[in-house]
C-alpha positions in Angstrom: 62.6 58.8 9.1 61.8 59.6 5.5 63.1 56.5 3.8 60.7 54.6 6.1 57.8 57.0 6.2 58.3 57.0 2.0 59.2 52.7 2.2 56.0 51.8 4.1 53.7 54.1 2.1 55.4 51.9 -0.9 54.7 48.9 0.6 50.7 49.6 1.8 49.9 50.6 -1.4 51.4 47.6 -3.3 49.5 45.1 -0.4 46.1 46.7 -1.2 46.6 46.4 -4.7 47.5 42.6 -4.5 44.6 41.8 -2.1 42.0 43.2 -4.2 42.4 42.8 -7.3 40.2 40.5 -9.3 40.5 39.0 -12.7 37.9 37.2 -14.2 38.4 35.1 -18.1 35.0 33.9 -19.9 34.4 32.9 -23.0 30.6 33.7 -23.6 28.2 36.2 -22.1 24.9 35.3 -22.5 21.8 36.3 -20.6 20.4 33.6 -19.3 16.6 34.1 -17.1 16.6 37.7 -17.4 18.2 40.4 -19.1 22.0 39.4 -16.4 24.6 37.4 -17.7 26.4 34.9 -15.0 29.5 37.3 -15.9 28.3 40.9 -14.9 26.2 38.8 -11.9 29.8 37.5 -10.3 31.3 40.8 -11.4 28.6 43.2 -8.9 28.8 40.2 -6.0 32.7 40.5 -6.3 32.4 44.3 -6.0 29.9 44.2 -3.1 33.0 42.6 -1.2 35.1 45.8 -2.1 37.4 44.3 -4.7 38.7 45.9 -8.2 37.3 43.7 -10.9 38.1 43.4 -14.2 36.9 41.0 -16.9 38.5 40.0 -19.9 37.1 37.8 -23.2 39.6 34.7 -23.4 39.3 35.3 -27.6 41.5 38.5 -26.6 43.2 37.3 -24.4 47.3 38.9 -25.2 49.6 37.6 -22.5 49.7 39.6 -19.1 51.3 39.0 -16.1 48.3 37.4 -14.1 50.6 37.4 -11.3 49.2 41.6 -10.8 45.3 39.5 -9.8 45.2 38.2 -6.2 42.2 36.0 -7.6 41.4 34.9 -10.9 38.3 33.2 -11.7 37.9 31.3 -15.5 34.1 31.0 -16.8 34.2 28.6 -19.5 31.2 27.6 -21.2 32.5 25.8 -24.7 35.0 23.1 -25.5 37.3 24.7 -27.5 41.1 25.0 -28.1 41.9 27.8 -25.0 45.2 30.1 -26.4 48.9 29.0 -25.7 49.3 32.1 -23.7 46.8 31.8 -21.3 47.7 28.2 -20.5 51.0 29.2 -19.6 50.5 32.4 -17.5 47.6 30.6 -16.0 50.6 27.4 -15.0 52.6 30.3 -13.4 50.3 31.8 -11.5 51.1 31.6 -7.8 47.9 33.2 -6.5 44.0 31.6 -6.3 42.5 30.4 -9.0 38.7 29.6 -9.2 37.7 27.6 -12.1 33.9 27.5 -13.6 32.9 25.3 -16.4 34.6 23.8 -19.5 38.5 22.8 -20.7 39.7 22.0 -16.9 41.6 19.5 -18.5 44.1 21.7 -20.8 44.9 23.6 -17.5 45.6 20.9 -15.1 47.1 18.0 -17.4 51.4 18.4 -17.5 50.7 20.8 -14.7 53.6 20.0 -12.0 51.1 22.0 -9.9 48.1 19.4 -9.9 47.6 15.7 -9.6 44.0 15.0 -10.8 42.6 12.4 -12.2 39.4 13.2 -15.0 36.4 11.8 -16.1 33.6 13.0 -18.7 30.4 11.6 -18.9 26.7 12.9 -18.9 24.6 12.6 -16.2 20.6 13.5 -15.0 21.1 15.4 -11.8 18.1 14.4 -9.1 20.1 16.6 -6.2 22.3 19.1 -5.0 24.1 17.7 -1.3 26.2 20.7 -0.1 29.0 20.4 3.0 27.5 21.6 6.0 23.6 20.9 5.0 23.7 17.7 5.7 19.4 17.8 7.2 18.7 19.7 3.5 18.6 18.1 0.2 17.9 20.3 -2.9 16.2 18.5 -5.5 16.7 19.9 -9.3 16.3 17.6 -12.6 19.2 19.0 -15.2 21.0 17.1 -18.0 24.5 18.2 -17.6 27.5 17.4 -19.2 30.2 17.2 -16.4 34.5 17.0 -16.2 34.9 15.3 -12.9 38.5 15.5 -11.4 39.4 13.1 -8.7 42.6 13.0 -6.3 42.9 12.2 -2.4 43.9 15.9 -1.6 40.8 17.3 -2.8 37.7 18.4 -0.8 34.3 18.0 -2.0 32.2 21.0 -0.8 28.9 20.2 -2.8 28.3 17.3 -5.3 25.3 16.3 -7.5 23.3 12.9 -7.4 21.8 11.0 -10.2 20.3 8.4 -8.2 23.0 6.4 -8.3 26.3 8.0 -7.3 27.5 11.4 -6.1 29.4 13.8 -8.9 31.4 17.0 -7.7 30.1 19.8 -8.1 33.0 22.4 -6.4 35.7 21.1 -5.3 38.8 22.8 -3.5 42.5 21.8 -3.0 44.9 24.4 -1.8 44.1 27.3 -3.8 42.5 25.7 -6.5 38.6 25.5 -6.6 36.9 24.0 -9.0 33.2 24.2 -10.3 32.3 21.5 -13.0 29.2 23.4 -14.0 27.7 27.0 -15.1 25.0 27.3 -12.3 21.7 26.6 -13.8 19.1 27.3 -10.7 19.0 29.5 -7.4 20.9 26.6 -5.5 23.8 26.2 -7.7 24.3 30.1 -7.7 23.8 30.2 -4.1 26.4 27.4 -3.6 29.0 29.2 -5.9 28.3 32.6 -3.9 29.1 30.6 -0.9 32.6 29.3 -2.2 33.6 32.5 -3.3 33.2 34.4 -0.3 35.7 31.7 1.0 37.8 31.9 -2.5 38.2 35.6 -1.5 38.5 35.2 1.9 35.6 37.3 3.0 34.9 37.1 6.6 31.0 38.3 6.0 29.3 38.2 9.7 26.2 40.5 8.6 23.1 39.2 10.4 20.4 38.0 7.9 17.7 40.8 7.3 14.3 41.4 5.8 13.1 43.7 3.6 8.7 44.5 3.9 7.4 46.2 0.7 3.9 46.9 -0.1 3.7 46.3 -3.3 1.6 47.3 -6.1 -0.2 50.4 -5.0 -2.8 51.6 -8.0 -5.9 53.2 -8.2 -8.0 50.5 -7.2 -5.7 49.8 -4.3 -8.2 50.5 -1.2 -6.7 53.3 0.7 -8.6 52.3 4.4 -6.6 48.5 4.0 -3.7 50.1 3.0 -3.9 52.3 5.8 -4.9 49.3 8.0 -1.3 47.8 6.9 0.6 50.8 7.7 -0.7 51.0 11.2 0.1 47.3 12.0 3.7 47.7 10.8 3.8 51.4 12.2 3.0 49.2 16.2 5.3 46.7 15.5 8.3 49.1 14.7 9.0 47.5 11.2 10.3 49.5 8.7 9.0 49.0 4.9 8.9 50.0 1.5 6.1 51.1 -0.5 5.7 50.6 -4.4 3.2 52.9 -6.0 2.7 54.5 -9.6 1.5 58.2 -7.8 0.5 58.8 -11.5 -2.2 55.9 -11.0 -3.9 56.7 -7.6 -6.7 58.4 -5.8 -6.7 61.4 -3.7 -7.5 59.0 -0.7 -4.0 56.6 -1.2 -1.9 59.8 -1.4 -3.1 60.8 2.0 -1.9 57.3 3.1 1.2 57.4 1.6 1.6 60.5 3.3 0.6 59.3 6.8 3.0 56.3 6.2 5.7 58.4 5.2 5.6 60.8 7.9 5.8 57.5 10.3 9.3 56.3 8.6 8.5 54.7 5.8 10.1 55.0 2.6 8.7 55.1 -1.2 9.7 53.7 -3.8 8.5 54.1 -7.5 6.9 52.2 -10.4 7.6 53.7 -13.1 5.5 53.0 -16.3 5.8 55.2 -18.4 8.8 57.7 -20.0 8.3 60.7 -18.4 9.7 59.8 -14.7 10.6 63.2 -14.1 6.8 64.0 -14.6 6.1 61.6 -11.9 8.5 62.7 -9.3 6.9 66.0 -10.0 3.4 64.8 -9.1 4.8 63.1 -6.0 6.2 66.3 -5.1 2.8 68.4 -5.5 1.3 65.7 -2.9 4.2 65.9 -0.6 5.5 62.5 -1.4 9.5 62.0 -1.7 10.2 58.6 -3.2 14.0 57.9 -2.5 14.4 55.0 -5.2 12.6 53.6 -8.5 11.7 50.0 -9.3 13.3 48.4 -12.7 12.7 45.5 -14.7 16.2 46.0 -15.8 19.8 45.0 -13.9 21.2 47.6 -16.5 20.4 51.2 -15.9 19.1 52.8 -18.7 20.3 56.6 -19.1 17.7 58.7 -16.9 17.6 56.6 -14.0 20.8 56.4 -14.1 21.7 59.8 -13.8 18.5 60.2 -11.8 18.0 57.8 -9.3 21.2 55.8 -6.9 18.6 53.6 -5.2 17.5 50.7 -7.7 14.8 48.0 -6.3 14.7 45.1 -8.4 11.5 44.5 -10.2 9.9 40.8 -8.6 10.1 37.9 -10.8 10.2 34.3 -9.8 11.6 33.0 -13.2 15.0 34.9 -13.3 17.9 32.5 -11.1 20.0 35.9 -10.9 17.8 37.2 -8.1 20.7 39.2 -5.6 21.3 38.3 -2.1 22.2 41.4 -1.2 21.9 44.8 -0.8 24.8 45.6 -3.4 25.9 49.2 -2.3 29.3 49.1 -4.5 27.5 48.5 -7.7 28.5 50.7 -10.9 28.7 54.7 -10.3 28.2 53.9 -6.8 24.3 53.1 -7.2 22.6 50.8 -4.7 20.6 47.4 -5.9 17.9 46.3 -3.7 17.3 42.7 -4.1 13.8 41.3 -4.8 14.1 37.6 -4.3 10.8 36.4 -2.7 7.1 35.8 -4.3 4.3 38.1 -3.6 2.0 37.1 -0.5 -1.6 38.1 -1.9 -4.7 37.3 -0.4 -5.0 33.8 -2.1 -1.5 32.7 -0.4 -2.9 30.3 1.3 0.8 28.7 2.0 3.1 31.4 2.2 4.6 29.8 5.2 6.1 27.1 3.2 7.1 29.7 0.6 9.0 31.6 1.9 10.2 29.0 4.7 11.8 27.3 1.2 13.2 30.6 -0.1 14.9 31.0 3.0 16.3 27.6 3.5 18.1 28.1 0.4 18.9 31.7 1.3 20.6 29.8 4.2 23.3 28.9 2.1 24.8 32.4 1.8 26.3 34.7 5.1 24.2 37.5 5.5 21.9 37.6 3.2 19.1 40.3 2.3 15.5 39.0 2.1 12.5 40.7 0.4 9.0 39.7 1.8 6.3 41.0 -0.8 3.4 42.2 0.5 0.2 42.7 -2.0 -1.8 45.9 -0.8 -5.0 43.7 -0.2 -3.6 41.5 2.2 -5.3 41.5 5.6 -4.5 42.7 8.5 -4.3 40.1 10.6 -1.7 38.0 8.0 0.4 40.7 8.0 0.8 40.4 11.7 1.7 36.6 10.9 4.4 37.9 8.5 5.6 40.0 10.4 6.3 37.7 13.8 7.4 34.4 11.7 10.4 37.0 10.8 11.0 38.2 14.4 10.8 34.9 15.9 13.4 33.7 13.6 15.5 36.9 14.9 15.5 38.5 11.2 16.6 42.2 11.0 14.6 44.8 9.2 16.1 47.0 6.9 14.9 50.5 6.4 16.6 51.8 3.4 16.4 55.3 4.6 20.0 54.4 6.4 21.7 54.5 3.1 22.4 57.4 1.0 20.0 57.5 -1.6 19.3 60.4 -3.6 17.0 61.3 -6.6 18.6 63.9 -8.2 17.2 66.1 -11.4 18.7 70.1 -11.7 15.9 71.6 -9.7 15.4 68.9 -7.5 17.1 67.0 -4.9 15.4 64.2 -2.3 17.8 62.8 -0.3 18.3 60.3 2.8 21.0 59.7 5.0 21.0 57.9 8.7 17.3 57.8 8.5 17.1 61.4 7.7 15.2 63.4 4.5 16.3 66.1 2.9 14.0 67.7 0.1 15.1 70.9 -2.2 12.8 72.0 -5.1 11.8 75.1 -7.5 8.4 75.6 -6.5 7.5 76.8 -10.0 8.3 73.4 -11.7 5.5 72.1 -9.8 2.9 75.2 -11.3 4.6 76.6 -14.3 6.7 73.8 -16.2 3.5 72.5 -17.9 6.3 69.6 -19.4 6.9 68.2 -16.5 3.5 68.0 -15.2 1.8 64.3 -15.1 -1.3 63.2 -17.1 -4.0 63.6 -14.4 -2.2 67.7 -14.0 -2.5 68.6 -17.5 -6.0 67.6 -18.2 -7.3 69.8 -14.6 -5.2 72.6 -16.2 -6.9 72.1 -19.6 -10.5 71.9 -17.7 -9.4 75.1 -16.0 -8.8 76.8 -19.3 -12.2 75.6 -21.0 -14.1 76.4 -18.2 -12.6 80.0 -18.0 -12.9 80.3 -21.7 -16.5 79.8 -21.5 -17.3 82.0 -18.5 -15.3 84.7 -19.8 -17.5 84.6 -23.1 -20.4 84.4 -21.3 -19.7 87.3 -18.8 -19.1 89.3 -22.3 -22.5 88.2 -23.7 -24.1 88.7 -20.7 -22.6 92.8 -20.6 -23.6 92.9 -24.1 -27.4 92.0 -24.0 -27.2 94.0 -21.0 -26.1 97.2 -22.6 -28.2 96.9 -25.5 -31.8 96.0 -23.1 -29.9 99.6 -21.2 -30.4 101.6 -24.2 -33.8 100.3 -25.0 -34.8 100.9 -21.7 -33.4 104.5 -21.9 -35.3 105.4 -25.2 
């Protein structure tokens, strides 16, 4: 009994270690739109899916045994010479190999393994056709230099058209896949997510979701239509985000975040300046608990990351590395809330269309994590047209209060977990620790201190005329 309680614990061990290990070779880590290179992008998408990834520079590459890597993906961006030793570990390998970009050729050519046939040419890419999507066609216009390879085994997932013939663009056989280019736009990197959730196997049946955030809350944010939104979304049982710099706002929008978030809803902050903790301070004093911090930046700088789990990605429509997902397995265990749509403002007259196109491409990827943008101006009554296009189409809503977020400083703690929020403070950070108090705090305080200056002066003038018009009086 124990040599097969002691054999089997062996031999579970060694069978999670094979299945989820990750290796991943490039030779160039450049940011491309945005501060994320394609690297540390497939790197966080890899360990939403639960696996151990590591990533290796193929200029320091020593040889390993590759054969310790269930998967191994190769990100090659330059012709050049790749190292003996990696050619020949990479021919010996007997697991799945996923192959992105340049030097196919030194890999595959006197390999026993692989029967390909290549070609190299240039070409000016017009589409994206990919398996499955046969009613969609993706246009794009790149120049790309491309390494076809060509054999009858092979099956051609997505391929490229120039207006003239039809290049691969992934191609699998066995457990080979092969991309012939870096992705370059949304579809490509869609695409490639697409292939290697089936590269890792990753049965993914997550139902598609939504995400509603008011964004942009500031001083001249009119509280009564803000309030107007909350109530429509409060009736139709949709949970939502709101974005707001507290340090920025009236008296009247902090009641309304307040009404909000005692109906559910969850806040989420802009920062804008350095002093965050200052911030979460004057939240605090108002009875606001943001559970997670919006960020221009993938990386975490040093206090939010010590500060804050929940990140929300900052909207932008120019950077291709937008996430499709909630990523709750990101580094240190912090959660990345994707941002992906455009804002719908008052002028979008076509939002429809908008974001029917940002979902058709979504479409692409199982399970994805959609977030609808909402300006704080927006009327009423298109909100309730947002918000029924996504039911109709059987969307989920996330409310991010389901996760465990916390915001975390020594005296204070705001947490959420299964919907519920649990807030811990010093009370005397909010009156006595004049450091952390925000802007709008410190100059009341100072007006406090002037005016009591000058009333105490004048209260001792006043009992000084008045002793001296005493003793006259006396006389």
């Amino acid at each position: 009994m124990c040599f097969f309680i002691f054999s089997s614990s062996i031999t579970s061990a060694y069978s999670i270690e094979q299945n989820n290990k990750v290796l991943i070779v490039y030779d160039y880590k450049e940011n491309f739109n945005g501060d994320l290179s394609f690297i540390d992008y497939l790197t966080e998408i890899i360990k939403h899916f639960k696996f151990n990834v590591s990533t290796i520079d193929i200029n320091e590459y020593k040889s390993i045994d590759l054969n310790e890597y269930s998967h191994i993906l190769a990100v090659l961006n330059y012709d050049s010479d790749l190292k003996h030793e990696f050619i020949q570990n990479i021919k010996s390998y007997y697991g799945k190999i996923f192959w992105i970009g340049r030097n196919i050729e030194q890999v595959i050519s006197n390999n026993p393994n692989y029967n390909f046939k290549i070609n190299k040419n240039i070409y000016d890419l017009k589409e994206i056709n990919i398996k499955g999507y046969d009613n969609e066609i993706f246009y794009m216009d790149s120049k790309e230099n491309i390494t076809s390879i060509y054999s009858n085994k092979l099956n051609i997932q997505s391929s490229f058209f120039d207006g003239k013939e039809y290049i691969p663009f992934i191609v699998t056989e066995g457990k080979f896949w092969y991309e012939s280019v870096i992705p370059k736009n949304k579809i490509m990197i869609y695409e490639t997510i697409n292939e290697l959730m089936k590269f890792l196997e990753i049965n993914y049946d997550k139902e598609n979701s939504i995400i509603i955030n008011i964004s942009d809350v500031t001083k001249n944010t009119d509280s009564n239509n803000l309030l107007e939104l909350a109530k429509v979304l409060e009736e139709e049982q949709v949970p939502y985000i709101i974005s707001v710099n507290t340090s920025n706002i009236t008296e009247s929008l902090r009641g309304v975040l307040k009404y909000a978030q005692s109906k559910g809803t969850s806040i989420s902050l802009r920062n804008n300046n350095e002093d965050i903790k200052g911030e979460v301070v004057d939240c605090l004093n108002s009875n606001i608990y943001p559970l997670c911090i919006i960020n221009d930046s993938f990386y975490l700088n040093g206090k939010i990351k010590n500060n804050f789990s929940t990140i929300f990605q900052s909207e932008s429509e120019t950077d291709i590395f937008r996430l499709p997902y909630i990523i709750k397995y990101a580094e240190d265990k912090h959660i990345f809330i994707p941002n992906n749509s455009r804002n719908i403002n008052a002028e979008s007259k076509y939002w429809q269309k908008d974001i029917e196109k940002d979902l058709s491409e979504l479409n692409i990827i199982k399970g994805f994590n959609y977030t609808i943008n909402i300006a704080s101006e927006l009327n009423k009554d298109e909100l309730k047209k947002v918000v029924t296009y996504a039911k109709n189409r059987n969307y989920k809503f996330i409310d991010i209060k389901k996760y465990d977020n916390w915001v975390n400083w020594d005296d204070i703690s705001i947490k959420s977990k299964n919907g519920k929020l649990e807030v811990s403070y010093d009370e005397n950070i909010i009156v006595n620790n004049n450091k952390d108090l925000s802007y709008i705090q410190k100059i009341n305080r100072a007006l406090i201190v002037i005016v009591g200056m000058f009333t105490l002066i004048f209260l001792i003038v006043f009992l000084y005329f008045k002793n001296i018009n005493k003793r006259k009086f006396l006389r």
